[in-house]
N, CA and C atoms as a LAMMPS dump frame, in Angstrom:
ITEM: TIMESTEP
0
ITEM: NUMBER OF ATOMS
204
ITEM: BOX BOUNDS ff ff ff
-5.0000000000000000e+02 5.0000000000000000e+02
-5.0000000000000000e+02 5.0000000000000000e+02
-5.0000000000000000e+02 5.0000000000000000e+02
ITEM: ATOMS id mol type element x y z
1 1 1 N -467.749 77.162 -401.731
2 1 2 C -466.394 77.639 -401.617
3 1 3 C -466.347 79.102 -402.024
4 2 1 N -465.756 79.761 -401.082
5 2 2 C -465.819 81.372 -401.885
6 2 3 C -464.264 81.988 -401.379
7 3 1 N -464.019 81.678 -403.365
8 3 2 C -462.593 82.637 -403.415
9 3 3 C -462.631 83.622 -403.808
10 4 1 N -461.762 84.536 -403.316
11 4 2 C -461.336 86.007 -403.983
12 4 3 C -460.452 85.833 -404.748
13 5 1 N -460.813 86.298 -406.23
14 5 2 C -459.856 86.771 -407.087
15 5 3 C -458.919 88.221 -407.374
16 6 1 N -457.695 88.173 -406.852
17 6 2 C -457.267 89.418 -406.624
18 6 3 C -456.702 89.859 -408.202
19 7 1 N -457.15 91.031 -408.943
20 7 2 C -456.261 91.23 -410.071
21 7 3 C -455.292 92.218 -409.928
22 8 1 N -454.371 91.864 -410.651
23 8 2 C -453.053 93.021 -410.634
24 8 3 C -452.285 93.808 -411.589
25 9 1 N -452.722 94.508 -412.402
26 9 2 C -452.11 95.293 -413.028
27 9 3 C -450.555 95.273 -413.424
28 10 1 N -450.086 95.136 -414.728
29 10 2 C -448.906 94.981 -415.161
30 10 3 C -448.198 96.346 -415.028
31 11 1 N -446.714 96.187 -414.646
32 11 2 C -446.384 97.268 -414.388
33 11 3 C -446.538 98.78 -415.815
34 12 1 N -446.78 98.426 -416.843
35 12 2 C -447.143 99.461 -417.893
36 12 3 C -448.613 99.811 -417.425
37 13 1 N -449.476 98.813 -417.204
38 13 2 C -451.305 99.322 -417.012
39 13 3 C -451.196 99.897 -415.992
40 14 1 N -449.963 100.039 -414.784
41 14 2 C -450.466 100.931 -413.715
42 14 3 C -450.052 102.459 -414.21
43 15 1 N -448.609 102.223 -414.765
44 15 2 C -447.985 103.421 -415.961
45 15 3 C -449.308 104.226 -416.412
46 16 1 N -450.162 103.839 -417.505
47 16 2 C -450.709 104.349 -417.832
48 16 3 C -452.277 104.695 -417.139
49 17 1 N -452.644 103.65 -416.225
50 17 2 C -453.407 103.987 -414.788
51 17 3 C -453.276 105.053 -414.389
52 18 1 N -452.217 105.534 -413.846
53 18 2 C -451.254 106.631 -413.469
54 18 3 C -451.555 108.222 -414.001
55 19 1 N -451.41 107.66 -415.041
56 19 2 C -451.585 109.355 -416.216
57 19 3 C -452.811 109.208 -416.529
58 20 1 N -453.985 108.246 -416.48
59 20 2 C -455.55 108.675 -416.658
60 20 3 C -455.761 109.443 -415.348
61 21 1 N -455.425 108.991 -414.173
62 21 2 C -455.24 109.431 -412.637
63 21 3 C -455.055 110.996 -412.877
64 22 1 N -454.376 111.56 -413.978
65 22 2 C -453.595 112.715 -413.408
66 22 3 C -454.763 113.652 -414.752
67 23 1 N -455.578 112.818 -415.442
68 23 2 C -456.105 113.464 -415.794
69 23 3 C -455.747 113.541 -417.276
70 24 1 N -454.754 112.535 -417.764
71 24 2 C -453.874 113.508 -419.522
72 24 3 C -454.76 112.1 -420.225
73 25 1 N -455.041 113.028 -421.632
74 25 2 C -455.521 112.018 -422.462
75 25 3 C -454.761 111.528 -423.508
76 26 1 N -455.328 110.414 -424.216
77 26 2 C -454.492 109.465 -425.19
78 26 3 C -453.152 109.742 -425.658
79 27 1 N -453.563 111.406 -426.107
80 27 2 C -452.743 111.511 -427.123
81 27 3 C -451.028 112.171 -425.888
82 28 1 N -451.694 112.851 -425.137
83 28 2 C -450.25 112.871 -423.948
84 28 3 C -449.736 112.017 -423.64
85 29 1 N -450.675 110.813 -423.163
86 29 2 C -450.265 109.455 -422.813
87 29 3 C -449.341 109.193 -424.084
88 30 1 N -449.479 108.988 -424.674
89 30 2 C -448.489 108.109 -425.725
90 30 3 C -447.374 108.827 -426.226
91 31 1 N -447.565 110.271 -425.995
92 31 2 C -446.234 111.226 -426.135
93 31 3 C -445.131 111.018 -424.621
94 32 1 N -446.021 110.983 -423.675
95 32 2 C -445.023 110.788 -422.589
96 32 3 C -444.554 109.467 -422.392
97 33 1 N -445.009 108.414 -422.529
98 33 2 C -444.322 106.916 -423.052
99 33 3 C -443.891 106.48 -424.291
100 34 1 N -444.183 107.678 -425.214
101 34 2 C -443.551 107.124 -426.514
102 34 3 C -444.221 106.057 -427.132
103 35 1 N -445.174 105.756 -427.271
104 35 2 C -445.682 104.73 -427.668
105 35 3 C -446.96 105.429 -428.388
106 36 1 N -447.526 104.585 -429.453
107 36 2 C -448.727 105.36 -430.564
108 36 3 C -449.722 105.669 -430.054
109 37 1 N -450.707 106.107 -430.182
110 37 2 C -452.099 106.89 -429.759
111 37 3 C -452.979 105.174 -429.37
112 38 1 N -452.699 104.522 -430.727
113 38 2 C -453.199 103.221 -431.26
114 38 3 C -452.736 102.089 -429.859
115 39 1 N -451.597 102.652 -429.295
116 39 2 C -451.221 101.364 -428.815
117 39 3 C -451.991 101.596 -426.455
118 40 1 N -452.063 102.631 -426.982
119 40 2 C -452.902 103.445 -426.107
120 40 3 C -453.703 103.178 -425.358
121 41 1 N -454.559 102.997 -426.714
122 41 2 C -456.114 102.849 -426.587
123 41 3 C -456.28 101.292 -426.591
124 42 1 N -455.232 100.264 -426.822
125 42 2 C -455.355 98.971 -426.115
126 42 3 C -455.233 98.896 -425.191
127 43 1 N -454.309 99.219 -424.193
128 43 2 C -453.895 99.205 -422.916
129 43 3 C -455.179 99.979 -422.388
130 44 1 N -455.664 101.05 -422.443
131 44 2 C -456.627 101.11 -421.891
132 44 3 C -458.331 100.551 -422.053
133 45 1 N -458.466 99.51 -423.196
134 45 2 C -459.255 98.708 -423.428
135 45 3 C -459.236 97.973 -422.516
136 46 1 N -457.826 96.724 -422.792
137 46 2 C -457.224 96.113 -421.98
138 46 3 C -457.386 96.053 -420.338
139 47 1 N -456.937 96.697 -419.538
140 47 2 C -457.781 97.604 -418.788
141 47 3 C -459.089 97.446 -417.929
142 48 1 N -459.64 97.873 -418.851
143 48 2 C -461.101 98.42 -418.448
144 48 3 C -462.06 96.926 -418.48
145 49 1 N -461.552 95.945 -419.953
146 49 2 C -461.679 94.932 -419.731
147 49 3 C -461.438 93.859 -418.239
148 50 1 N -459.821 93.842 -417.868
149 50 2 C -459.277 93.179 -417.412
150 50 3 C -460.036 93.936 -415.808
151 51 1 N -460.567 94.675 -415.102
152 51 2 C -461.192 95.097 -413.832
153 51 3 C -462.793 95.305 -413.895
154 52 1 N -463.349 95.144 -415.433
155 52 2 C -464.997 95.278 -415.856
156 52 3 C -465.269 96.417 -415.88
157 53 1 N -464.809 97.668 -416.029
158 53 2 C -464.574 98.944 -415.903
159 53 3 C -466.003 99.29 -416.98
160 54 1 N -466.467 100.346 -416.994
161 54 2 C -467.162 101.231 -417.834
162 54 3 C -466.544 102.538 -418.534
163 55 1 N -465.389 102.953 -417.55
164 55 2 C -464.875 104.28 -418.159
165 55 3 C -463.328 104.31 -417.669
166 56 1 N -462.94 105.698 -418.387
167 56 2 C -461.221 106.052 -417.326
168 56 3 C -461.538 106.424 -416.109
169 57 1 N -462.837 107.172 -415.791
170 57 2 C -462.728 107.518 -414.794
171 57 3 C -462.919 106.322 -413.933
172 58 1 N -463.218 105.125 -413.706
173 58 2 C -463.511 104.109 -413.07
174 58 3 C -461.874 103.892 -413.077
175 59 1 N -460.733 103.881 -413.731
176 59 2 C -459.531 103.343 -414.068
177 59 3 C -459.121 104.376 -412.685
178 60 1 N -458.977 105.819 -412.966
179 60 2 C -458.557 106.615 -412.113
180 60 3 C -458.819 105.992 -410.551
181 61 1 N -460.183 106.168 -410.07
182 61 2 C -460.312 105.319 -409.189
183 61 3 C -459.913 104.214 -408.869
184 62 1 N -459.739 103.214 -409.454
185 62 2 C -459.055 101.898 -409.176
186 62 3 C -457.492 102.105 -409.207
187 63 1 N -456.65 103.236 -409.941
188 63 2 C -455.78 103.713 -409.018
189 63 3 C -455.507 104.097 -408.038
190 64 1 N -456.553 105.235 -407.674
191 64 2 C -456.41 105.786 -406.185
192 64 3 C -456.59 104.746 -405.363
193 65 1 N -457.421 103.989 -405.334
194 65 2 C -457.937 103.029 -404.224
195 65 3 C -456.098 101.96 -403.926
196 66 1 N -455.743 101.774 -405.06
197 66 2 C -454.515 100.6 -404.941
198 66 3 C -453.201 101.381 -404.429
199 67 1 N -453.438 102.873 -404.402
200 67 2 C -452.099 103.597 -404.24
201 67 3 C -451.322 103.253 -403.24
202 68 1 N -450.168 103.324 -402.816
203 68 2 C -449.598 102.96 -401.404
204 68 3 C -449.981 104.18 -400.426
């Protein structure tokens, strides 16, 4: 049997998808959402976990690729 598992990004992980995309790090990220440096760096754990990622830049990419 061969299924595809499609994953999908919560609308905050694409949020912050978004701004690795554009290039800003942690500490912008969490100034422009308001949210801690700390809470950050889960979501982008989170993340990198949740697609098997190695880096942001792998994140960036897996934005571009999903963009409309």
């Amino acid at each position: 049997m061969n299924t595809k598992v499609t994953v999908t990004p919560t609308p905050r992980e694409r949020e912050l998808m978004m701004l690795i995309a554009r290039g800003m790090q942690n500490k912008n990220i969490a100034c422009e959402l308001q949210i801690s440096e700390n809470t950050v760096r889960a979501h982008v754990s989170n993340i990198i976990r949740k697609y098997n990622l190695q880096n942001r830049t792998q994140i960036a990419v897996i934005y571009a690729l999903q963009a409309p």
